[in-house]
N, C-alpha and C positions, 0 to 999 in steps of 0.2 A: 498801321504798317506792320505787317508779319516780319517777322526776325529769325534767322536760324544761324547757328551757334556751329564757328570752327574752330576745334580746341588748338592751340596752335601747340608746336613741341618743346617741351623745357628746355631754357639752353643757360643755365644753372647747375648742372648736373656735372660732376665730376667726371674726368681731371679737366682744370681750364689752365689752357698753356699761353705765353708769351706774355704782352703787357697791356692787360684787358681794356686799359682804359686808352690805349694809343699817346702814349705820352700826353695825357690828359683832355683828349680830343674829344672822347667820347665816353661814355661812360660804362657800358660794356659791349667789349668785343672780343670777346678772346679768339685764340689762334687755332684753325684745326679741330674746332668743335661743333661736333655731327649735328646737335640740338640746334644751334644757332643756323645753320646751313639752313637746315629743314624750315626752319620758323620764318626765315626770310623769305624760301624759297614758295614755303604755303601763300604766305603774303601777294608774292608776284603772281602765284597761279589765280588768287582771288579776284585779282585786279584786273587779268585779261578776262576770265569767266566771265564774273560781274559787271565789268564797266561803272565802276566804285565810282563817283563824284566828289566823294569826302570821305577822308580817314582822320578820323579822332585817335588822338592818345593823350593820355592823363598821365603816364609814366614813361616813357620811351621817349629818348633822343631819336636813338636809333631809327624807331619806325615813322617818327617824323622825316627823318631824312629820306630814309626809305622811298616813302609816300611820295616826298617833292623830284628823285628821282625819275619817279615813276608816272609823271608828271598829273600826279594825282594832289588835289589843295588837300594839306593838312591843316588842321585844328589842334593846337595845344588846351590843355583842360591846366591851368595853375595851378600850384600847391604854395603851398606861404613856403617862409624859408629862405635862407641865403642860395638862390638861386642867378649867382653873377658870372661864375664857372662856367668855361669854355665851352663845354656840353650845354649845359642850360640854355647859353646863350645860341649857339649855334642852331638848337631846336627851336626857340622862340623865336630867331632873324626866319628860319625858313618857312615856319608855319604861318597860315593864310591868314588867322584868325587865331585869338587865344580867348577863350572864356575862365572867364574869374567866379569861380562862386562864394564871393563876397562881395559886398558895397564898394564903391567907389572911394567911399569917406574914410574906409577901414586901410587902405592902401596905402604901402609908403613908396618911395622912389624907383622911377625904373626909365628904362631911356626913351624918350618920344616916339620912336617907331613901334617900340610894343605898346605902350599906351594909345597911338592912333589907330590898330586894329584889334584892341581887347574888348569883349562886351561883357559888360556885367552882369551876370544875371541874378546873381542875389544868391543866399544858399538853395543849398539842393535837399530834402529829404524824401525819405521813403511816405513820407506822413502828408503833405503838403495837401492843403484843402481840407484836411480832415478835420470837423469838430471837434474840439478836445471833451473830454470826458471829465465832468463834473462830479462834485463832491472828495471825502479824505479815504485813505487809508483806513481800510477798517477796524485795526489791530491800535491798542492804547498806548500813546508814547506818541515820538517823532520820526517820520516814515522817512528815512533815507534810501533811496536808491543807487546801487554800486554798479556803473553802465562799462564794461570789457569790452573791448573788438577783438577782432579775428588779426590783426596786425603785430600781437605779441606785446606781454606789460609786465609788469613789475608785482604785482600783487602776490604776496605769498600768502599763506597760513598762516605767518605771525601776524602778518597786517590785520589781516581777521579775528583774530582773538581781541588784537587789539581794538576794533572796530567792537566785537564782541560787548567788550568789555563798558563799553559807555553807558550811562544809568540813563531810562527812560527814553530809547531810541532802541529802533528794530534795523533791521537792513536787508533789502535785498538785492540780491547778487544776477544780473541780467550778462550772459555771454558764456559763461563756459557749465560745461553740463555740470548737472546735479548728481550726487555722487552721494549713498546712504551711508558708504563707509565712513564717508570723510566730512558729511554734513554737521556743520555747526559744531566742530571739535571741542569736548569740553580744554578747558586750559591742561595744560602737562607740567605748568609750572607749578600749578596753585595760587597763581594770581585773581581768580575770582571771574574769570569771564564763562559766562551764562551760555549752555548749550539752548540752542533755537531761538538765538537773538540775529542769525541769519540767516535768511531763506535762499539758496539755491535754485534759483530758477531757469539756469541753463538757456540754452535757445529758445527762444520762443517764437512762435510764429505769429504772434502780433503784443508785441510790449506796449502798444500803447498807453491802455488800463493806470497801467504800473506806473511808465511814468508820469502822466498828467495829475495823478493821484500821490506824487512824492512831495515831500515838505522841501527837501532836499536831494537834487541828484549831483552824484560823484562820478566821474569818467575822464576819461583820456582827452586831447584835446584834437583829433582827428576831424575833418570834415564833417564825414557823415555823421559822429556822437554830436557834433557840435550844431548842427543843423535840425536831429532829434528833438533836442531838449529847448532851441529855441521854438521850435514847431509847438512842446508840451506848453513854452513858458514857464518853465521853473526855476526858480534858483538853482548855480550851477559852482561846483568848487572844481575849479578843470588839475589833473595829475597830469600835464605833458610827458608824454612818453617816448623813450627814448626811437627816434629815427631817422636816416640821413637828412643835412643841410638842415638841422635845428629846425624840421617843419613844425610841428607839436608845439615846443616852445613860440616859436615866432605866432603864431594862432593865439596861443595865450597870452601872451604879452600884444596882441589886435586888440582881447576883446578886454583885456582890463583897463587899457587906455579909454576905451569906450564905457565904462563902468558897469558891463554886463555880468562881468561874475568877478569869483575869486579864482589866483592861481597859488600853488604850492609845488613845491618843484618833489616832495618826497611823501609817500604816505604817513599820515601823521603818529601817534601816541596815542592813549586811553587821555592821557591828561590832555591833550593838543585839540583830540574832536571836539569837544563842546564849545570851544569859543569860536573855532571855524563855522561850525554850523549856525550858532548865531548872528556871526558875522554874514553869512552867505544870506538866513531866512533876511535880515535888518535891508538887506541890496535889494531882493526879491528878484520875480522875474519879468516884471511888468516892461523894463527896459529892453525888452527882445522884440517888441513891436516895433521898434525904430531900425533894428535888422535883417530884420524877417518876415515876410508876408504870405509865406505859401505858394509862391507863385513862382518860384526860382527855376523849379523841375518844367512848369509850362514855357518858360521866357529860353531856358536851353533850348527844350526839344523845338521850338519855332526857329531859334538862332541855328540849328545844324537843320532843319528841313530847309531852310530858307537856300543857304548855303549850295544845299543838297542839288537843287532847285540850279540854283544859277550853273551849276554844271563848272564852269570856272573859277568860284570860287569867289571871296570878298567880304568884309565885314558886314553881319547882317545889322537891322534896322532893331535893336531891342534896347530895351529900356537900361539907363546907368545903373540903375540898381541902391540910388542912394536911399532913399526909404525903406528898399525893399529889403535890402539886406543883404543873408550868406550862405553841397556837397559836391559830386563831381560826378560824370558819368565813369565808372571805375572799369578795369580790368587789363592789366598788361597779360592775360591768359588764353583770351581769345577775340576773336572777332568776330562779332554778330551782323548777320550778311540782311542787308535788307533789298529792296528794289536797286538801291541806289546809295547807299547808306552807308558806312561801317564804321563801327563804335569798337576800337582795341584797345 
């Protein structure tokens, strides 16, 4: 199915007047602001052009409600998290269908009428099907991998000296660009950490390599990183990072109950990595098979054609997900126009 892309208009943009969230109704709506106008306004224009069947959102009350307005079925896409809030709830009771990209088994409490129309479809990554790529790291030590998103972290330049700093371990650094100025600083203290014990690797246009080849990967605890690394199969020390409704966190504390990895709420010390990293290699990541099967990204896109399809809307016929496992179709930015389709 061909897809073309409407970027919709920021409506974040300064100044936001009155009480954005409507006496906690919604979660944003400010007053008098031209971006919001526009973006809604795109929305509706889409909907008579198109003849939309389904409108997905992964972030948005708002355009869930929108949607059901506009007597278009909405799909909510889940995010872990304290999700009981007025907003939350009011997007969840109106959406047609919620897709979870986690297990069934990973799930905690939520009220009957969302559980009777959620399908699970296990995670989502960009990887999904793909052979994993055999054999190690080819540099001597123990290959850690440092996986960033694009969602904003914690990670500074001390972290990394400190990271630096650990004897007989390399690391590289997946998500924010490489940088000759700033690559591998030698220590400013004189604490002894080693220039070129990490490698900058910036965006890459396919990490795979990298990580399936890691001893150890370290990242945030996000959907899509968390879907990655179950796809490579590696040992995983998740750094939940900070962002609304404790999503990060609640993700981490899923997968530790399930003994899939380690979690730690803060970047560690020189002295702190090596017992974590043994701890994380000792778990491995052989447990990600009872999560994840690659097939998350095929069980969505069937659960939204299907949908698509019934023109009215209704929980599609797709698998719980409990074997199979746990990302999400993303972007509150725009709206990708298909036949009949649209993913915001």
């Amino acid at each position: 199915m061909h897809a073309n892309q409407l970027r919709l208009a920021r409506d974040d943009d300064p100044p936001t007047l009155g009480d954005v969230t409507a006496a906690r109704s919604l979660h944003w709506v400010p007053l008098g602001h031209s971006g919001l106008r526009e973006r809604a306004t795109q929305i509706v224009r889409w909907a008579e052009e198109e003849r939309g069947t389904v409108l997905v959102s992964d972030v948005s009350v708002e355009v869930l409600l929108l949607a059901r307005l506009l007597s278009i079925p909405p799909v909510a896409v889940a995010l872990r998290g304290r999700r009981m809030d007025r907003a939350h709830a009011l997007g969840y009771d109106v959406a047609r269908a919620i897709i979870a990209p986690w297990p069934r088994l990973t799930h905690g409490q939520w009220p009957q009428p969302w559980l009777d129309k959620t399908v699970w479809v296990g995670p989502v990554s960009r990887f999904d099907g793909r052979a994993r790529v055999q054999g190690r790291c080819g540099q001597v030590g123990r290959c850690v991998v440092l996986m960033l998103g694009r969602g904003g972290d914690s990670m500074t330049e001390a972290v990394l000296r400190e990271a630096a700093a650990v004897a007989d371990t390399h690391w590289h650094l997946l998500g924010r660009p490489a940088d000759p100025a700033t690559d591998c600083p030698a220590d400013p203290d004189g604490n002894g950490a080693a220039p070129g014990l990490v490698e900058r690797l910036g965006w890459l246009a396919d990490p795979w390599p990298v990580l399936c080849r890691a001893d150890v990967v370290v990242a945030a605890a996000g959907d899509a990183a968390i879907a990655d690394v179950a796809a490579a199969g590696r040992p995983l020390i998740a750094v939940p990072q900070h962002r609304p409704f404790d999503e990060q966190q609640a993700q981490a504390a899923a997968l530790v109950r399930q003994w899939l990895c380690l979690s730690i709420p803060s970047w560690p010390d020189r002295q702190s990595w090596p017992r974590l990293l043994d701890r994380a290699e000792s778990l491995g990541g052989t447990g990600w098979s009872a999560y994840y099967d690659g097939r998350g990204s095929a069980r969505m896109a069937a659960a939204l054609l299907e949908m698509a399809e019934r023109g009215s809307g209704g929980k599609a016929g797709a698998s719980d997900g409990r074997n199979a496992g746990v990302s999400a179709v993303r972007g509150g930015g725009h709206v990708s126009v298909g036949p009949r389709l649209a993913v915001g």
